[in-house]
C-alpha positions in Angstrom: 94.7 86.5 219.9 98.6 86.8 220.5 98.9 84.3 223.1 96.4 82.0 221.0 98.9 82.3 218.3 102.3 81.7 220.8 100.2 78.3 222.0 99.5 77.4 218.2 103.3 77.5 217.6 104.5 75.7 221.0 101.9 73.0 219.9 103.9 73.0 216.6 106.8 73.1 217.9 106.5 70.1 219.9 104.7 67.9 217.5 107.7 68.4 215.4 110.4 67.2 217.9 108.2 64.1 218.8 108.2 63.5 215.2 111.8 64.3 214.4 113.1 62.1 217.6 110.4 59.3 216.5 112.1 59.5 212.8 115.4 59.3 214.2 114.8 56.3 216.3 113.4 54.5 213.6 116.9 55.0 211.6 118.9 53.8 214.6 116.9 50.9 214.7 117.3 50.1 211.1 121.0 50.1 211.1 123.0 47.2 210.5 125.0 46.4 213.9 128.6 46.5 213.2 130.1 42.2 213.7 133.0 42.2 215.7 136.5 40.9 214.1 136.5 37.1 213.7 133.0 36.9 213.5 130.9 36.3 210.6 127.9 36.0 211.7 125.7 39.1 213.8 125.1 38.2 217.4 121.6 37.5 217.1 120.1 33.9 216.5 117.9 33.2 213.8 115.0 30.7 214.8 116.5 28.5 211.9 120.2 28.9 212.8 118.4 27.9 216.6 117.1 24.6 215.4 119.9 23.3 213.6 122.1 23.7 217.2 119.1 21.6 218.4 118.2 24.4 221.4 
């Protein structure tokens, strides 16, 4: 019974840090990436932004 008990919590215990380092992931990706000075615009290319270059 003890050692069924010890497994139970291990299992818990690493269900939580998959779902705490998923969670943080998930915020990291959310944040807005800082634009560097002079810029206005984020590095990334909008498909519009794309067509109006004529790419």
């Amino acid at each position: 019974m003890k050692n069924f008990a010890i497994g139970l919590l291990g299992a818990a215990a690493l269900a939580t840090t998959i779902l705490l380092v998923r969670q943080q992931k998930e915020i990291e990706s959310r944040q807005t990436r800082l634009i560097p000075a002079g810029e206005t615009q984020p590095s990334t290319l909008s498909l519009q932004r794309i067509r109006e270059l004529g790419l």
